[in-house]
C-alpha positions in Angstrom: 62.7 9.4 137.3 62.3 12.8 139.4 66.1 13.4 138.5 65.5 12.7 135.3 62.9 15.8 134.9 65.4 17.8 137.0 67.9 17.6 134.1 65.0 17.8 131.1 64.1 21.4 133.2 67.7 22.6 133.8 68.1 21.8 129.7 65.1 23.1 128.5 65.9 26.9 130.6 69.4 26.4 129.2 68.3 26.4 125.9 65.9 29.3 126.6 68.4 31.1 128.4 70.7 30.8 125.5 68.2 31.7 123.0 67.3 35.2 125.1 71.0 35.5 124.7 71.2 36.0 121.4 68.5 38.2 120.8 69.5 40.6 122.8 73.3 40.3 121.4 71.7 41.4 117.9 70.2 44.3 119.5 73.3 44.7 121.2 75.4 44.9 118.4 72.6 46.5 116.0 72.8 49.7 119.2 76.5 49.7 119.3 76.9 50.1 115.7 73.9 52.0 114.8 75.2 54.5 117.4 79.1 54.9 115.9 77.8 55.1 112.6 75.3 57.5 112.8 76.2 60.2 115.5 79.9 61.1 114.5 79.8 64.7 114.0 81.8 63.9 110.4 84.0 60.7 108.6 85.9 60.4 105.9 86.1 57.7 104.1 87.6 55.6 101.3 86.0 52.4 98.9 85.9 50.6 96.2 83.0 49.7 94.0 82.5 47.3 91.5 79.5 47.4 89.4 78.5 43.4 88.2 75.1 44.6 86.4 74.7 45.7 83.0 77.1 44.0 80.9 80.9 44.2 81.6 82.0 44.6 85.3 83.3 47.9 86.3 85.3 49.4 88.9 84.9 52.8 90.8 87.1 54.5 94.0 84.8 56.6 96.6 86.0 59.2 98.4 83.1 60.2 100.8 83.3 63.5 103.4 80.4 64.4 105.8 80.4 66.9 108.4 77.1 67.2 110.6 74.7 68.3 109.8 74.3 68.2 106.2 77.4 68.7 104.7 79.0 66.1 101.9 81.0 65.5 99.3 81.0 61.9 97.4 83.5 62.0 94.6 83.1 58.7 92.1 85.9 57.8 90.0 85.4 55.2 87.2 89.0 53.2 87.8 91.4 53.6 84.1 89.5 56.0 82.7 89.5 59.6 82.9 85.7 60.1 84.2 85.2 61.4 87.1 82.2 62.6 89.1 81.0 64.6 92.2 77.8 65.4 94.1 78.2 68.0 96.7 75.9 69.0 99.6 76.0 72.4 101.2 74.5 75.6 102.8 73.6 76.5 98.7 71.9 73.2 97.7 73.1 69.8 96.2 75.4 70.2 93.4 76.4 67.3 90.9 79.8 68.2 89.3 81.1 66.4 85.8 84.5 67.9 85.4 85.7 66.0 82.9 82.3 67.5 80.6 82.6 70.9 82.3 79.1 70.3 84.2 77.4 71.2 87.2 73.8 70.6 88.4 72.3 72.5 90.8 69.1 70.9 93.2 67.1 71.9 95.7 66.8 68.8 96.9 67.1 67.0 100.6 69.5 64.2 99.3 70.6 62.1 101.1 67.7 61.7 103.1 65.2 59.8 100.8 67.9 58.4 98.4 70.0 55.9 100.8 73.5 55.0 99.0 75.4 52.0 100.0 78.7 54.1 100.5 76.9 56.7 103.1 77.6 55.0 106.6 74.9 57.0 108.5 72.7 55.8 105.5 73.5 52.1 106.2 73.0 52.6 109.8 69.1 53.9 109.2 69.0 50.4 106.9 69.8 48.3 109.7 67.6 50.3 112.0 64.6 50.6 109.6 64.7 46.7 108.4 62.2 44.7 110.8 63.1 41.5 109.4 67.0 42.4 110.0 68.7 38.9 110.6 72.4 39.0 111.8 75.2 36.2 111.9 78.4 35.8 114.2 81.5 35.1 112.4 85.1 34.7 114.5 85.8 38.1 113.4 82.7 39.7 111.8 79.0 40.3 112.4 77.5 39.8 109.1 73.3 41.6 108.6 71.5 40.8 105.8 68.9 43.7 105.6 66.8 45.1 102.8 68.0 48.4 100.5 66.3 51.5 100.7 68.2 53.0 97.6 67.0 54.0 94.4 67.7 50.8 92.6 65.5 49.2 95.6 63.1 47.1 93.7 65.8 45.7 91.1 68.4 45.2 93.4 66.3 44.5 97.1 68.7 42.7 99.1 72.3 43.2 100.6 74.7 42.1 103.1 77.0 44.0 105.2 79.9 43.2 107.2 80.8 44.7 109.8 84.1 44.1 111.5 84.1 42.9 115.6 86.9 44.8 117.1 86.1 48.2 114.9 82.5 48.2 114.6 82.6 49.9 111.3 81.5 48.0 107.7 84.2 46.9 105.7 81.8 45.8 102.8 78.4 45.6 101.7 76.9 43.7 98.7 74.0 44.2 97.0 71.9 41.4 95.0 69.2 41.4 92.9 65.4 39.4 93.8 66.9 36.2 93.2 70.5 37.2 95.5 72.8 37.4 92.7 75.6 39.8 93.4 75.0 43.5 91.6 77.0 45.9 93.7 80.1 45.5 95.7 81.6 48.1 98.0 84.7 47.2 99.7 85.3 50.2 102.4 89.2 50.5 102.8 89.7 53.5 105.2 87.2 54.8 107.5 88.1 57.4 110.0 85.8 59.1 112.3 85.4 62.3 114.0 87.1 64.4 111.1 85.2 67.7 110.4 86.1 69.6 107.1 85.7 73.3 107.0 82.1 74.7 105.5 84.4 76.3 102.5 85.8 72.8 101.6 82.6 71.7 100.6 82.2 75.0 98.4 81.6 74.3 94.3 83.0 77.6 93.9 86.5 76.2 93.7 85.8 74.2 90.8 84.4 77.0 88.9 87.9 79.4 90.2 89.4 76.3 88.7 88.2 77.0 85.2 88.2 80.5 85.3 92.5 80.4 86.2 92.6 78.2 83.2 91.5 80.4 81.2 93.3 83.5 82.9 96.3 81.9 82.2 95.9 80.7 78.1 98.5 81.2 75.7 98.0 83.5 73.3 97.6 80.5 70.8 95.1 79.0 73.0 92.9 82.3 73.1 93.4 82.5 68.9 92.2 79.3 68.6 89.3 79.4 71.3 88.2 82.8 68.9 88.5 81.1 65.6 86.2 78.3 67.2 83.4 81.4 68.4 84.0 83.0 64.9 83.2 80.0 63.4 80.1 78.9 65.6 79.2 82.3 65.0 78.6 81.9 61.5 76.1 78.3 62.0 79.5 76.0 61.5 78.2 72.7 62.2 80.0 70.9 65.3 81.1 67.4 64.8 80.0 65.1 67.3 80.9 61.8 68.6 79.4 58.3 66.9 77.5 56.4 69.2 75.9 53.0 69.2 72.5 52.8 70.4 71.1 51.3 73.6 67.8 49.9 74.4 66.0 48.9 77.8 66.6 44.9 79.0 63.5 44.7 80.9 60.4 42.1 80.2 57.8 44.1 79.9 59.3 47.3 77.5 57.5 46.4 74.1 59.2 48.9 71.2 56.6 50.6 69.4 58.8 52.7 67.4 62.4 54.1 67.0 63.6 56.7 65.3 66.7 58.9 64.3 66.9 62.1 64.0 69.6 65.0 62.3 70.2 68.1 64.1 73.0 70.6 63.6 75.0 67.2 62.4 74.3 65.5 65.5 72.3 62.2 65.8 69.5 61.9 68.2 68.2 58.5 68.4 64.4 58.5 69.9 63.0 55.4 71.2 58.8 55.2 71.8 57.7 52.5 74.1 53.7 51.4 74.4 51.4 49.7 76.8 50.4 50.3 80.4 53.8 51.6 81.4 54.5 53.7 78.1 57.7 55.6 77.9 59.8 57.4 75.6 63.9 57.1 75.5 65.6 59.8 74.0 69.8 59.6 73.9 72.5 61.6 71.7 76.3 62.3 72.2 77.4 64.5 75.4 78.4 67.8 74.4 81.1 69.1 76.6 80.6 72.9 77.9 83.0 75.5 77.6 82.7 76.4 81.2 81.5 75.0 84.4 78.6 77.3 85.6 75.4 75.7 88.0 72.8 74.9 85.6 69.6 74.7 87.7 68.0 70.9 87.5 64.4 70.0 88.6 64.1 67.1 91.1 66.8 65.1 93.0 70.3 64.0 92.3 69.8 59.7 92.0 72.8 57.1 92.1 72.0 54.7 89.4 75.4 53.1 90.4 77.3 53.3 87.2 76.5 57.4 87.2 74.5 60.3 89.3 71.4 61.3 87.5 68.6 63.4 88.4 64.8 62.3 88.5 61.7 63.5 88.7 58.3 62.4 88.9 57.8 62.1 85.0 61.4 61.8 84.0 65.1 60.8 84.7 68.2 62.0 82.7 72.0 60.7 83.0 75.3 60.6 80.9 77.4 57.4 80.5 80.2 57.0 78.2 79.6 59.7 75.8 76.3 59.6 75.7 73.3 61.9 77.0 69.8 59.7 78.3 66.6 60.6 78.8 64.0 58.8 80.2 60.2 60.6 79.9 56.8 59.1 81.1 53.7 60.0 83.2 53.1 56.3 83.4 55.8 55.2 85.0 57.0 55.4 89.1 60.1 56.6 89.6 61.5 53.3 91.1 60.5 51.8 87.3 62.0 55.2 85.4 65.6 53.7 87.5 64.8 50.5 86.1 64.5 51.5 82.7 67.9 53.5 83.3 69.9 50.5 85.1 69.0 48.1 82.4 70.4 50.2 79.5 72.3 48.0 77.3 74.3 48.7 73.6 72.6 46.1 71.4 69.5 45.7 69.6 65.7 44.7 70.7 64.9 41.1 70.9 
């Protein structure tokens, strides 16, 4: 019998033993990796996203730079199409650049900090170490944490998993679900290399301004006829033809339409959308109209990553451009975190 309870003992501390064990290798693995992520002095990196929400699935490359402190530069590129986008961080401000519309916002914002983006490694890094309820799993080759998002889309889209590979310690994807853990978001990282620093004058907006500017320089004398006839003619209150677009409305549950309505301006169509209730708000959208040069316009708020686009909020609105079209989202009802939500669900079709 008293060996009997000898073994019982030696199992039961086993088991305890074994148990400590693992603790402390998540908190292990959690320092190790929270402590290559966040303090490299810059990265550069390369990823895939594919966006699942909203309708059709679609597909973006990431190129990501960041030099310590503050320095980045996230360019977005929707894959097959010609639409590109960039948000830039330096000594001047935040910057989001749409060179395919001839656009650039200026902010005076402190983004990243309060705006955490799936495809910012020091961002995922302050996930892991911010989530309490953090739980990890060992795979032969990967540690895999399933943590709560801190991003934008946060309340939408509250959950996500990220891998992280053994023998690197760096992520090679995270996904993103919704409440019920449907996939949303996938990011696929496919390079990631560490310790590179870019000059202070790479990360200068400047350039793509130069860029424009040469173009110009260096039109044909056909091209500068042309670009006058088109002043002459705007001059005079020619109208400008604009693009066609179908209308989108909100898919949320509890967005009642009290009223829609078109309006005619300068032959462009302005569709205006009035939503009632508790958490009233107004949608305003109408066709993109491309710029004839890419100066900083100065934009109130912060830059926000709706995922399919870079928008800027505020506290009573949020504004983005998607396929043509110019949104605007307007309400002193709404949070922020629901003004995203109204964004995210945008969707061509009709009210139900």
């Amino acid at each position: 019998m008293g060996n009997r309870i000898v073994k019982w003992l030696v199992l039961f501390c086993t088991i305890l033993l074994l148990s400590a064990c693992g603790t402390a290798s998540q908190e292990k693995v959690l320092k190790k990796v929270n402590g290559k992520w966040g303090e490299t002095n810059g990265y550069e990196l390369n990823a895939t996203m594919e966006i699942k929400s909203g309708g059709e699935p679609r597909n973006y490359n990431v190129t990501v730079w960041h030099t310590k402190p503050d320095f980045y530069r996230v360019e977005v590129i929707e894959s097959g199409k010609d639409v590109s986008q960039m948000i830039v961080r330096n000594a001047d401000g935040v910057f989001v650049v749409t060179p395919t519309l001839n656009k650039m916002y200026k902010f005076q914002s402190d983004w990243p900090k309060k705006n955490s983006q799936a495809y910012l490694i020091g961002a995922l890094a302050e996930d892991l170490a911010e989530d309490k309820n953090l739980v990890m799993k060992e795979e032969e080759k990967a540690y895999i944490f399933e943590a709560a998002t801190r991003n934008s889309y946060k309340n939408s889209m509250p959950h996500q998993v990220i891998t992280v590979d053994k023998k690197t310690l760096l992520p090679t994807s995270v996904v993103i679900m919704n409440d019920v853990k449907e996939e949303q978001i996938r990011i696929t990282f496919k390079k990631i290399k560490l310790g590179v620093q870019h000059a202070a004058k790479e990360y200068a907006v400047e350039q793509f301004t130069d860029k424009d500017n040469t173009k110009g320089e260096q039109a044909t004398p056909a091209e500068k006829d042309g670009n006058e006839d088109k002043e002459d003619k705007e001059a005079v209150g020619a109208e400008v033809e604009y693009q066609e677009f179908q209308t989108s409305y909100p898919v949320l549950n509890w967005a009642q339409l009290a009223n829609e309505k078109v309006v005619q301006e300068s032959g462009m169509e302005r569709v205006i959308l009035t939503f009632e209730g508790e958490k009233a708000f107004t949608v305003m959208q109408q066709p993109v109209i491309k710029e004839n040069s890419m100066l900083p316009v100065s934009s109130p708020g912060d830059p926000v990553d709706l995922g399919f686009t870079i928008g800027a909020i505020t506290d009573t609105s949020v504004s983005w451009e998607k396929d043509g079209v110019e949104f605007f989202v307007a309400s002193s009802k709404l949070t922020r975190e629901e003004m995203i939500e109204v964004a995210t669900s945008m969707t061509i079709g009709s009210m139900k």
